[in-house]
C-alpha positions in Angstrom: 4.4 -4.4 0.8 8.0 -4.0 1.5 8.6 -4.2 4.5 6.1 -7.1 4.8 8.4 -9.1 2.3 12.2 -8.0 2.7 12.7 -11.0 4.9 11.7 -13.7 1.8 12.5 -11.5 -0.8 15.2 -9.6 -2.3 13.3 -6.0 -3.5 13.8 -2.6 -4.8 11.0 0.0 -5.3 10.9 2.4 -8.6 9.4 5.4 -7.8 9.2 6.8 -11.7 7.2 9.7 -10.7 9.5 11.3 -8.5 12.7 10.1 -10.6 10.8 11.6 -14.0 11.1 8.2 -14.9 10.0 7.8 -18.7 8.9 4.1 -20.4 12.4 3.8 -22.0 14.4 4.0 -18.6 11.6 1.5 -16.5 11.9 -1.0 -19.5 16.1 -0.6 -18.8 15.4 -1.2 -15.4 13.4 -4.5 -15.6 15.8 -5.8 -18.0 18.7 -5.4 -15.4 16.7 -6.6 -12.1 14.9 -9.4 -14.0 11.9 -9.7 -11.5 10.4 -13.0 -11.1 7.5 -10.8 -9.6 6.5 -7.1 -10.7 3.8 -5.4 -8.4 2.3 -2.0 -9.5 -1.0 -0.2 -8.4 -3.9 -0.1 -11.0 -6.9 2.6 -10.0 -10.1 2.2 -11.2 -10.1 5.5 -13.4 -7.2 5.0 -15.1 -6.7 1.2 -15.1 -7.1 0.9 -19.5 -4.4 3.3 -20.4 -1.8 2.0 -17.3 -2.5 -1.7 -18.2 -2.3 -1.3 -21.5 1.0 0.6 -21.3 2.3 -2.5 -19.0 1.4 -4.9 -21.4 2.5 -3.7 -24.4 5.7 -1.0 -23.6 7.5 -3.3 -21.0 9.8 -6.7 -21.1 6.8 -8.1 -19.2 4.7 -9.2 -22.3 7.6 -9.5 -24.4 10.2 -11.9 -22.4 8.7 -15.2 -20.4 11.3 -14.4 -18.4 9.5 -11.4 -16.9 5.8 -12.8 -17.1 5.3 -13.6 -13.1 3.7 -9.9 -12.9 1.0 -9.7 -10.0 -1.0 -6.2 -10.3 -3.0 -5.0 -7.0 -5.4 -2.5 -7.7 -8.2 -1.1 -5.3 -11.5 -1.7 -7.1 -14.0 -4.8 -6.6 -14.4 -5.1 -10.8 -12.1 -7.0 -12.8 -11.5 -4.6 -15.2 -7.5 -4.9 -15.8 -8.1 -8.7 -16.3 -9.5 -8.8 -20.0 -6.1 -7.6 -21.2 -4.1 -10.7 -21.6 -1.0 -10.0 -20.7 -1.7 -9.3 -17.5 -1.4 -12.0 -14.6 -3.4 -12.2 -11.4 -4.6 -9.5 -9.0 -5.3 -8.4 -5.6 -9.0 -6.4 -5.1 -8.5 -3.5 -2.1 -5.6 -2.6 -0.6 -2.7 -5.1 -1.4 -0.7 -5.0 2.4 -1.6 -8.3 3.7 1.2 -10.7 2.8 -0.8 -14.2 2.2 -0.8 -13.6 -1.8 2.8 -13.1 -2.2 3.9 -15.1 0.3 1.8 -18.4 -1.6 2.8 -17.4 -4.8 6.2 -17.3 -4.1 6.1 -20.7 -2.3 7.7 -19.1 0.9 5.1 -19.9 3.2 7.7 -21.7 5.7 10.1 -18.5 5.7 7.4 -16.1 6.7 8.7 -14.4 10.1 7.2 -14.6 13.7 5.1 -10.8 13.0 4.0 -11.8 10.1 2.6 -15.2 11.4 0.9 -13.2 14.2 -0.9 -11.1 11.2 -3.0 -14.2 9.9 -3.7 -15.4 13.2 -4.9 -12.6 14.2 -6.7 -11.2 11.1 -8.1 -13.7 9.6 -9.1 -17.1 11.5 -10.2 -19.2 9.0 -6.6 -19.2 7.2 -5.1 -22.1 5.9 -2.3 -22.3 3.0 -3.2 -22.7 -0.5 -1.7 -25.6 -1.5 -3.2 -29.0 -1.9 -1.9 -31.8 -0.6 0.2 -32.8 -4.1 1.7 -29.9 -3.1 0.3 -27.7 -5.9 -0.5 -24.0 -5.1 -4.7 -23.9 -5.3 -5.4 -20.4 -7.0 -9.0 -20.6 -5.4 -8.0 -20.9 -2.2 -6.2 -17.4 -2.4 -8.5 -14.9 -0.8 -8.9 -11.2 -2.8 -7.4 -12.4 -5.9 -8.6 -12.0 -9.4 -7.1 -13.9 -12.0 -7.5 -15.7 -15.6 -8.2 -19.4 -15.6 -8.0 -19.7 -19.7 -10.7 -17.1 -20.6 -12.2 -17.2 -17.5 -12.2 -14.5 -14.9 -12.2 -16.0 -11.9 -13.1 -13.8 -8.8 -11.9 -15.1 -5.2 -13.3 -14.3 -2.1 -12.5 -11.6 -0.5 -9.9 -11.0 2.1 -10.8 -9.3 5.9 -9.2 -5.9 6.7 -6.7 -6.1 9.2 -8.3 -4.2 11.8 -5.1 -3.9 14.2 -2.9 -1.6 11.5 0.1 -1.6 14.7 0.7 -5.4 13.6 2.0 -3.9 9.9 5.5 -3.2 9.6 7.0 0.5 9.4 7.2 0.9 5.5 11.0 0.9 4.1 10.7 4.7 3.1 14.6 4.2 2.6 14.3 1.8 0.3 12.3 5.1 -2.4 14.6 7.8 -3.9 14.8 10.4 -1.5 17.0 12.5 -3.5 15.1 12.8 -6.6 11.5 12.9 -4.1 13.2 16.2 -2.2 14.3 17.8 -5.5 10.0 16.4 -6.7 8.3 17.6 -4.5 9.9 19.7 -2.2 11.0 17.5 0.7 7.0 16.1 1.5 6.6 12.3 1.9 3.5 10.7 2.7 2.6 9.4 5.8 -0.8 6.9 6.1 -2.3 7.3 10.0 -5.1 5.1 8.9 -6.2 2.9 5.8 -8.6 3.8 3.1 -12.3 4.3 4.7 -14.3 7.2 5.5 -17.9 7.9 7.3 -18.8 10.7 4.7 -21.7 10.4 2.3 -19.7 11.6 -0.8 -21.8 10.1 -3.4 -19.2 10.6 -6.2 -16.4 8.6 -3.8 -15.4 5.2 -4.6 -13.9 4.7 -1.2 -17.0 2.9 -0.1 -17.4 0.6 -2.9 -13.9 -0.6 -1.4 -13.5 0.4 1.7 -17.0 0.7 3.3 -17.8 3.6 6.0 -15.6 3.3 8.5 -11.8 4.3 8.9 -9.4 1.9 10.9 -6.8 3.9 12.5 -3.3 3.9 13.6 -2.3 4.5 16.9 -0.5 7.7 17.3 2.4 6.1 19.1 3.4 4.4 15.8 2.8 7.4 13.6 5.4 9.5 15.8 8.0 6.4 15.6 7.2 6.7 12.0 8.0 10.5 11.7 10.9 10.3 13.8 12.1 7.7 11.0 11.4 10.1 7.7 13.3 12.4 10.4 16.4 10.4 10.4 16.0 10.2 6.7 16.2 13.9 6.4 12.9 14.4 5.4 11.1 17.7 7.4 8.1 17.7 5.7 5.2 15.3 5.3 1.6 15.1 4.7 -0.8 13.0 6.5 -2.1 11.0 4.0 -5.8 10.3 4.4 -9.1 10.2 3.3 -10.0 12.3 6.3 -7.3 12.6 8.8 -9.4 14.0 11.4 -12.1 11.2 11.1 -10.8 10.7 14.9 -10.3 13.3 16.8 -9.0 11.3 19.6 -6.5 10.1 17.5 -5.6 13.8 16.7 -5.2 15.3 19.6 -2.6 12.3 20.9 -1.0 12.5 18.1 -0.1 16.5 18.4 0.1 16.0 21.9 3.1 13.7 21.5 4.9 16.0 18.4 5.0 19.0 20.9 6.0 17.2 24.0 9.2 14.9 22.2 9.9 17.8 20.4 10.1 16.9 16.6 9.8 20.2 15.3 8.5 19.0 11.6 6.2 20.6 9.2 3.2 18.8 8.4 -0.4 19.3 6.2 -3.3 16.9 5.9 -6.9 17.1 5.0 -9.9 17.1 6.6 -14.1 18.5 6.0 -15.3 21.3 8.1 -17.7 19.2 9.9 -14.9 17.2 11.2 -12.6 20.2 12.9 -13.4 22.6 15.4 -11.2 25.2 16.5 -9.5 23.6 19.7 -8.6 21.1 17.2 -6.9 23.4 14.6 -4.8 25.3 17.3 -3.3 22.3 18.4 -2.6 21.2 14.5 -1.0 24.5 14.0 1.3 24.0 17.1 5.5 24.2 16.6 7.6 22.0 18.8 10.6 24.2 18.9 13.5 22.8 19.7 
């Protein structure tokens, strides 16, 4: 979200995990940035206790000032809505710009890539705002949000299918220091979005995501890596719900590590019914350099 909004936005990130970040020091930290907009991620098992700490520990209930907070969290209920202090929502993932971008009234500063995203991805786009010139909450697709004490429940947004049209995510923008000293060195890197062809009944990846995975191409994954490299960061995992759901993609993707040589350490998951062993070796392959 990021690096989809630096160009209309001033930003930081707060990465309180890594930073051992207690609700004393974030509460310091929202006093002293003063967001007009606070974004956080709200899962389906454990949205009660986060949004209740939101609401009730943090400036943003307390101080009008700090009351523009949009929550995006990755479930098609409404559940985070019925506490009150809590302002509108995005259902699935939260990395297509059109919410923020029309909530923020910035529509006319959004860059040439970012146009190209909602031409693209969605056809039937057209701004939110009526012709008085008043933003139209209905018209924002995947949003969920209080009208009075009425849940309202948009329609939902598409995927964006081509994920090479999304931006490089500002991984220097997140406390590398403190994530090094966390969690020795690892960052996550997404080669896909959330989606996966497994049956698991207990998964709620299909409730969100459907069955199928959409990929990104292993050409933009390496220029990625080589960026974390620059960074100083050796070590990542392949965050996925099954990395190998392509084995295609895979093999490219090692292919490329061992032939530019960028000798970095890597883990990711997978099922057994979507490895072989051809597969593995070339997983387990050092570039040395």
């Amino acid at each position: 979200m990021a690096a989809l909004l630096h160009d209309a936005y001033k930003l930081a990130i707060i990465d309180a995990n890594a930073e051992r970040m207690g609700w004393p020091e974030f509460t310091r930290l929202l006093e002293r940035y003063q967001p007009k907009y606070y974004l956080t991620q709200l899962t389906a098992r454990r949205w009660k206790t986060t949004c209740t700490d939101v609401s009730w520990r943090t400036p943003v209930r307390q101080d009008d000032r700090l009351r523009h907070a949009r929550h995006a969290y990755p479930t098609r209920e409404h559940a985070p809505l019925p506490i009150s202090g809590l302002r509108p929502g995005w259902r699935a993932r939260p990395d297509h710009p059109r919410s923020a971008g029309q909530l923020g009234s910035k529509i006319d500063q959004r860059p040439e890539h970012i146009r190209r995203i909602f031409e693209r991805h969605d056809p039937s786009y057209h701004p939110a705002i009526g012709d008085d010139g008043v933003l139209d909450m209905h018209e924002i697709k995947g949003l969920a949000w209080r009208q009075g004490d009425e849940i309202v429940i948009n329609m939902p947004r598409p995927f964006i299918q081509d994920l090479d049209d999304l931006p490089i995510p500002l991984h220097e923008l997140l406390p590398l220091q403190s994530t090094a000293c966390h969690d020795q060195g690892t960052l996550h890197l997404h080669g896909d979005r959330p989606g996966c062809p497994a049956g698991c009944t207990y998964c709620i990846k299909h409730v969100s995501y459907q069955f199928g995975a959409r990929l990104r191409s292993p050409k933009l994954i390496l220029e990625e890596m080589w960026k974390l490299k620059e960074l100083g960061i050796n070590n990542i995992h392949m965050y996925a719900d099954l990395f190998t759901v392509s084995r295609d993609q895979v093999m490219d993707l090692c292919e490329r590590m061992i032939a530019e040589k960028i000798n970095i350490r890597w883990t990711s998951n997978s099922r057994v019914d979507y490895v072989d062993e051809e597969m593995l070796r070339m997983m387990a392959k050092r570039a040395i350099t």
